[in-house]
C-alpha positions as CSV (number, residue, x, y, z in Angstrom):
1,X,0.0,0.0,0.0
2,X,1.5,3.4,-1.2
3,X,2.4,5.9,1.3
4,X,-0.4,9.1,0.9
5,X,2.4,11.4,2.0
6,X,4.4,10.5,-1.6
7,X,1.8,11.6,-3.4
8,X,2.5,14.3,-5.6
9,X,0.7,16.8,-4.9
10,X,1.5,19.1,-8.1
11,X,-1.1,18.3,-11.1
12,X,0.9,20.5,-13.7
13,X,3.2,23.8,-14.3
14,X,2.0,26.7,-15.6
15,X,4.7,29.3,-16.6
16,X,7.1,27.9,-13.5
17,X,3.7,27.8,-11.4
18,X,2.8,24.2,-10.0
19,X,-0.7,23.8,-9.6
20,X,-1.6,21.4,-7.1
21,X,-4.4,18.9,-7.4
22,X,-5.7,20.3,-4.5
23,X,-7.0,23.5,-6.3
24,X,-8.1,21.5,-9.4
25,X,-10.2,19.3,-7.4
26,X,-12.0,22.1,-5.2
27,X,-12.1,24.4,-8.7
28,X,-13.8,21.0,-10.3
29,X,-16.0,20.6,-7.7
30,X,-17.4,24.3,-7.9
31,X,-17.7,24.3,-11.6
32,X,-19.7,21.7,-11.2
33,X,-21.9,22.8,-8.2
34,X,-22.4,26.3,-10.4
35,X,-24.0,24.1,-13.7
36,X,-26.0,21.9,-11.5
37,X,-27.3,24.8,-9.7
38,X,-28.0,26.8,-13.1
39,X,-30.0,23.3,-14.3
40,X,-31.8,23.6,-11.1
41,X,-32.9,27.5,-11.7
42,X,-34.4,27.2,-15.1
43,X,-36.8,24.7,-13.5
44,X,-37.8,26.4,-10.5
45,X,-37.8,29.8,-12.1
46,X,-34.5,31.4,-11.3
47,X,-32.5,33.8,-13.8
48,X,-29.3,32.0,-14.6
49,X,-27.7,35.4,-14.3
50,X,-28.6,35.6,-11.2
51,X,-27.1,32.1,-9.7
52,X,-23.5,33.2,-11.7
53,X,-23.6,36.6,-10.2
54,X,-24.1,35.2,-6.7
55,X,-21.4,32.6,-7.6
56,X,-19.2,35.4,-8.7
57,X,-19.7,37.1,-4.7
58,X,-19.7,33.7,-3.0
59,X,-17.3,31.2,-4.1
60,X,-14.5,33.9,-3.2
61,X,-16.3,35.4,0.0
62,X,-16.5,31.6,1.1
63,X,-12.9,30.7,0.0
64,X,-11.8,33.9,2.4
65,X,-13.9,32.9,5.6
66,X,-12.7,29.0,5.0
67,X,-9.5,30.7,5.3
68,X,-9.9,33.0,7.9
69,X,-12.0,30.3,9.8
70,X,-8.5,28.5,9.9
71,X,-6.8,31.1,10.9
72,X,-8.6,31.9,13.4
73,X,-8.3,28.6,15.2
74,X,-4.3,28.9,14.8
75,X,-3.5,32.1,15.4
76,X,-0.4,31.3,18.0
77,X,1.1,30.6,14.7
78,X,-0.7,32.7,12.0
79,X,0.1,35.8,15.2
80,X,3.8,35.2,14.6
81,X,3.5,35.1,10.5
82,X,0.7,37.5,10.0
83,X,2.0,37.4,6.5
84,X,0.8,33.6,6.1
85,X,-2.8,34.6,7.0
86,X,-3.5,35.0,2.8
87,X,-0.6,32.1,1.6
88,X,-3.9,30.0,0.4
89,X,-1.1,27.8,-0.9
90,X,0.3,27.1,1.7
91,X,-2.4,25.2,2.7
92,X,-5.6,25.5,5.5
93,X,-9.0,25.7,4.7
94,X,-12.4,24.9,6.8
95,X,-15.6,24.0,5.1
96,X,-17.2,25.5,8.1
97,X,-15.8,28.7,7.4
98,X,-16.7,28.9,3.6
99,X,-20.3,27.5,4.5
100,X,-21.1,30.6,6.9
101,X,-18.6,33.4,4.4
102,X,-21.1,31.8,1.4
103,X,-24.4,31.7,3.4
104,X,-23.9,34.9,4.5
105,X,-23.1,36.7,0.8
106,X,-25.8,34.5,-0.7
107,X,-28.1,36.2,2.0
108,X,-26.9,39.9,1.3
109,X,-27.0,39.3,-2.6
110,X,-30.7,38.0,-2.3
111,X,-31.8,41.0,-0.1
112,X,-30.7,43.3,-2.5
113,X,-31.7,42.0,-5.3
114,X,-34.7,41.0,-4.2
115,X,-35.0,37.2,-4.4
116,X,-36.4,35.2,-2.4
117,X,-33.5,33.8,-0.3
118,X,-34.3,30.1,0.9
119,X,-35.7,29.7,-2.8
120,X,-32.0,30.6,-3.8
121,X,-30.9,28.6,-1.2
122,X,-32.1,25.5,-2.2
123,X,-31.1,26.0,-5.5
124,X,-27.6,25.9,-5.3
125,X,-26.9,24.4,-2.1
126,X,-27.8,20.9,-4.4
127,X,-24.3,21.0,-5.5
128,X,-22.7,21.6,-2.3
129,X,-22.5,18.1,-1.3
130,X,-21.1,16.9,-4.9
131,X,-18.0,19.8,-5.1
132,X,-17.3,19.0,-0.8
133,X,-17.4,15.1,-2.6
134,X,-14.7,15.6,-5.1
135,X,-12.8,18.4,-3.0
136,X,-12.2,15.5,0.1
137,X,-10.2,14.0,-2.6
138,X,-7.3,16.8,-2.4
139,X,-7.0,15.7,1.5
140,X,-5.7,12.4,0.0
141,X,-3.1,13.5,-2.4
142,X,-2.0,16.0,1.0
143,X,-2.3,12.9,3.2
144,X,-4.1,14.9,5.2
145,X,-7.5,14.8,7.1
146,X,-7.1,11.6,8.1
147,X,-7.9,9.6,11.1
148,X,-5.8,7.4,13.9
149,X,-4.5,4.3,13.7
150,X,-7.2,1.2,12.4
151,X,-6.8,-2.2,11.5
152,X,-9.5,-2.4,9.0
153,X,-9.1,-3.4,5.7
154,X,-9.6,0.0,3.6
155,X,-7.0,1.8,6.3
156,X,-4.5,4.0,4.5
157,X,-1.3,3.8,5.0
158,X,0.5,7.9,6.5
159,X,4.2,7.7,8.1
160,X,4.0,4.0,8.2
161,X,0.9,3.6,10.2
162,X,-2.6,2.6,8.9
163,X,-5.3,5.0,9.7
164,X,-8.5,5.6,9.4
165,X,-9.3,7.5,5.6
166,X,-11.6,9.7,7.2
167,X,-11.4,11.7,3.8
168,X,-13.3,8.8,1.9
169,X,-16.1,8.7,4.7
170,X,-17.1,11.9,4.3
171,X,-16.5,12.0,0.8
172,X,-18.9,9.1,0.6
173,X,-21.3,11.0,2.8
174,X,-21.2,13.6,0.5
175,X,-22.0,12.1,-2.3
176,X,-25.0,10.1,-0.8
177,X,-26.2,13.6,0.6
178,X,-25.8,14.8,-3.1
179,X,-27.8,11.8,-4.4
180,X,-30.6,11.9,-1.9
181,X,-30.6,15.8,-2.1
182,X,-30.9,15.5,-6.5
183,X,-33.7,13.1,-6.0
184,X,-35.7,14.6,-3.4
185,X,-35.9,18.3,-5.0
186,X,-39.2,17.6,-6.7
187,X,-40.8,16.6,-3.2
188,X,-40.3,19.1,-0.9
189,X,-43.0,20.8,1.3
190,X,-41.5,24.5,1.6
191,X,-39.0,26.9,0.3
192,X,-35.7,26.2,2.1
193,X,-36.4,22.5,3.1
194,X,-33.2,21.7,0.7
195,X,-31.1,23.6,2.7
196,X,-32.0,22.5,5.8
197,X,-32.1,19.1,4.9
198,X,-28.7,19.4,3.6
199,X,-27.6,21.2,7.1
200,X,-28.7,18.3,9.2
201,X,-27.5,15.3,7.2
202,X,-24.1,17.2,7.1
203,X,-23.4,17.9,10.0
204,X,-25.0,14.3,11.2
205,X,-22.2,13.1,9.6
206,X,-19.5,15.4,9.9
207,X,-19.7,14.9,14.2
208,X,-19.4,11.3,13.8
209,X,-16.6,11.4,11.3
210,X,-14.4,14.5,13.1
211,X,-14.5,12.1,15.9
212,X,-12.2,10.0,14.4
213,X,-9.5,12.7,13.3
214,X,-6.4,13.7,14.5
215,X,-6.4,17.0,13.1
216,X,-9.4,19.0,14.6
217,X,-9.6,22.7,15.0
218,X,-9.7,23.3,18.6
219,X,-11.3,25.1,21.0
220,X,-9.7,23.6,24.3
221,X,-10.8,20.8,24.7
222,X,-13.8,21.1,21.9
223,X,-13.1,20.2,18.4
224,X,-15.1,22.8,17.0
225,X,-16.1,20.9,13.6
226,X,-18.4,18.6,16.2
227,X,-19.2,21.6,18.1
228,X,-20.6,23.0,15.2
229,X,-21.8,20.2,13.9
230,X,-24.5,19.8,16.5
231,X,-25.5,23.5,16.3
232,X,-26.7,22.6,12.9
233,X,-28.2,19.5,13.9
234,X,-30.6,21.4,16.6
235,X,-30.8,24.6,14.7
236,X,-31.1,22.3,11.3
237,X,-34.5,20.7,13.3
238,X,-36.0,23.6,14.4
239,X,-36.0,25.3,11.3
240,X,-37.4,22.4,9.4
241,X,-40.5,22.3,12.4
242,X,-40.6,25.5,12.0
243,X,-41.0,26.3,8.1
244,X,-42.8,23.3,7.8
245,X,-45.7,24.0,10.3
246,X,-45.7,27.7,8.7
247,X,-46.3,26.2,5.1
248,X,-49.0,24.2,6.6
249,X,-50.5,27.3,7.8
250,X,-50.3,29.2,4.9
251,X,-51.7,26.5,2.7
252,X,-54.2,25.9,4.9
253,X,-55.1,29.8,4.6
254,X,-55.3,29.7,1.1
């Protein structure tokens, strides 16, 4: 079994500029996210210009917070090299982070332009899951994001030791959420039920997964992926109770 840390992580050169497979993978997975999300707005009634111009504010605003997020939850070393805070390249990224920069920007944009925001919600959070899918995958060729030491058979092999691929279990997860997410679209009962579906299956199986890592951001003794995690498991709940028992209502007025 070949050791993840002698992977290359370079996928080509550009003009003396490696490129690593890290950044093709996320870019791939965002491409992606951005057509599936365009196929999703011509049937619910969405301008197309208006999911690329919102992709335009929050892919970057959520590539930012991912990276402030980060940097955040090291600053006793990012304090001493304030000039690594922007080195994207040099690695450190939450998905927590770019979920609350994106949310956040996707909520601004909607307000001003006056669209209905969980509508927009659910219409391009349906490719979240896929891009977070394909993006896992860059964790491998780092030989990173992994878990401790396991004796089962799929275990990956990092500095001699077999450990847990906590990458491909949430990659997996992903992808399910993806699948489940793509198929269910059609059936849903109110405007934002996507997104808070895909809030509690995510973060149902991000706690259980970050339990199994040895690479948590931390907060003390809380590793603040679980921590948040099961805010968006409750808050994930009550929204659904909530916007559920209000379209009841107003259906029920009509």
């Amino acid at each position: 079994m070949q050791e993840v840390k002698n992977m290359d992580r370079v996928a080509f050169n550009i003009f003396g500029i490696d490129v690593m497979w890290y950044g093709v993978l996320m870019a791939t997975g965002m491409i992606l996210g951005t057509i599936i999300a365009l196929r999703e707005s011509k049937r619910v009634g969405i301008k197309e210009d208006d999911v690329l111009d919102l992709a335009i504010v929050a892919i970057p605003t959520g590539l930012l917070c991912a990276r402030l997020y980060y940097v955040i939850f090291n600053w006793e070393y990012y304090s001493q090299y304030p000039s690594q805070i922007l080195n994207f390249r040099g690695g450190g990224m939450a998905i927590h982070g770019a979920l609350i920069g994106g949310v956040l920007a996707g909520y601004i944009f909607t307000k001003i332009r006056k669209i209905n925001f969980l509508k927009m919600a659910d219409t391009v959070i349906i490719g979240m899951p896929l891009a977070q899918s394909i993006g896992r995958w860059g964790n491998f060729i780092n030989g990173e994001a992994h878990g401790g030491p396991t004796t089962l058979p799929w275990g990956i092999m990092v500095d001699g030791v077999k450990v847990h691929p906590t990458f491909l279990y949430e990659s997996i997860w992903d992808l399910g959420i993806f699948i489940f997410l793509w198929l269910f679209r059609k059936k849903k009962k109110y405007e934002g039920q996507i997104i808070v579906y895909y809030i509690i299956l995510y973060s149902t199986g991000r706690f259980f997964i970050e339990g199994l890592r040895t690479d948590s951001l931390m907060l003390g003794p809380i590793r603040m992926a679980q921590a948040i995690s099961l805010i968006g498991v409750i808050g994930g709940i009550i929204c659904h109770i909530y916007l559920s028992k209000k379209a009841k209502k107003e259906n029920t007025e009509e």
